[in-house]
C-alpha positions, 0 to 999 in steps of 0.5 A: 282477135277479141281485143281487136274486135272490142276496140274496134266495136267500141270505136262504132258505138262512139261514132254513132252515138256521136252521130246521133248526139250532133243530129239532134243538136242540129235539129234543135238549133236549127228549129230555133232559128226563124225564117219569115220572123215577122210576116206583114201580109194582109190578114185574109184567110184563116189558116190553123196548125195543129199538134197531136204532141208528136205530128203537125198538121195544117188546117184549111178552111174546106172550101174557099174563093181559091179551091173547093178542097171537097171536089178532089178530098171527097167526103164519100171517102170518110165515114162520115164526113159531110158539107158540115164539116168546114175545116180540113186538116193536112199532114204528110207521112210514112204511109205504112207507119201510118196505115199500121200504127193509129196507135202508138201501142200499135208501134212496131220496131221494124216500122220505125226503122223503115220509116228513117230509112227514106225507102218506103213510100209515103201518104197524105192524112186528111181529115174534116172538122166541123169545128176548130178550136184554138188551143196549145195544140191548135193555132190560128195564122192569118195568111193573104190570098196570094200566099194561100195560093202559094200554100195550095200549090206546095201541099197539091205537089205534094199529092200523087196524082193519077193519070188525069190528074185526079188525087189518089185516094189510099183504099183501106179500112184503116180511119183515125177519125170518122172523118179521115181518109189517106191518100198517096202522097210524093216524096219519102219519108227519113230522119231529114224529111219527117211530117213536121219537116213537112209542115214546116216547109208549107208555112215556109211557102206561104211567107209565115214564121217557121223554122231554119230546119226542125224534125218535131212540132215543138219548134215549129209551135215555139213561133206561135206562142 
């Protein structure tokens, strides 16, 4: 009976590390393939992506021709954000994950494994910036209006709105940034559909360089270099 029960344990742990091995194949080849390779649009608004080394965010200019990003994402919902602040950055995530684990110390494996799991619920991460500087980890991509159009429309769909269609501000004491605030956000969070799955999928809505399919910020930034 032992016997059996080894072989049979051996078998799983051989499939699922099999499983695990092919998912991340396919998430790496997957990333490397480039959708939009050469966008020849008109460069009209400047639009950012931004990495932490793990999360992409899209950055947007805080009010624009197109929308006024500050009437729905109130500064008031900041700790200290104000007209000043000229950028806002976008990201899309497990909102317990988010709302417990500013830190990654903060890291609980039982949030982890609910986050993979496409059960929990999710949140939309803003924050104002005054200022945004390019770098490795900040990218800027000139979009026209139309496709910004187009980008408002994916990442407004992807917040839960109210009854009177009004975004949902996430009331919590929980700040990355003083000038972050959450709110709810459609959608679940799973090991197919992470923030970077997100992200990439904006660029995709807007006709610019991204990926067949990624789960990290590394392909999604290989585009740009």
């Amino acid at each position: 009976m032992n016997k059996k029960v080894l072989k049979y344990t051996g078998r799983f742990l051989m499939v699922f590390i099999a499983l695990i091995g092919i998912y991340f194949l396919t998430a790496f080849c997957c990333s490397r393939i480039t959708v939009n390779a050469n966008p020849t649009n008109p460069k009209e608004i400047a639009i950012y992506i931004m990495t932490n080394g793990v999360h992409t965010d899209i950055v947007l200019p805080a009010v624009t021709e197109q929308i006024n990003w500050t009437k729905e994402i109130n500064y008031l919902n900041t700790l200290e954000a104000d007209s000043t602040y000229q950028f806002l950055a976008i990201g899309w995530g497990d909102k317990k994950f988010y709302l417990e684990t500013p830190e990654f110390s903060d890291l609980k494996l039982s949030n982890g494994l609910r986050a993979i799991s496409g059960l929990s619920t999710s949140a939309m991460h803003t924050t104002y910036y005054k200022n945004i500087r390019e770098d490795a980890s900040c990218k800027k991509i000139m979009i026209s209006h139309s496709q910004y159009k187009q980008l408002i429309k994916y990442i407004l769909n992807s917040f839960k709105k109210d009854a009177a269609g009004h975004l949902i501000n996430v009331k919590s004491n929980i700040h990355y940034d003083i000038g972050d605030a959450f709110y709810e956000a459609e959608g679940s969070y799973s090991i197919f559909k992470t923030c970077n799955t997100w992200a990439n999928a904006a660029l995709k809505a807007c006709g610019q360089r991204s990926c067949l399919w990624t789960i990290f910020d590394t392909g999604i930034f290989l585009k740009y270099e």
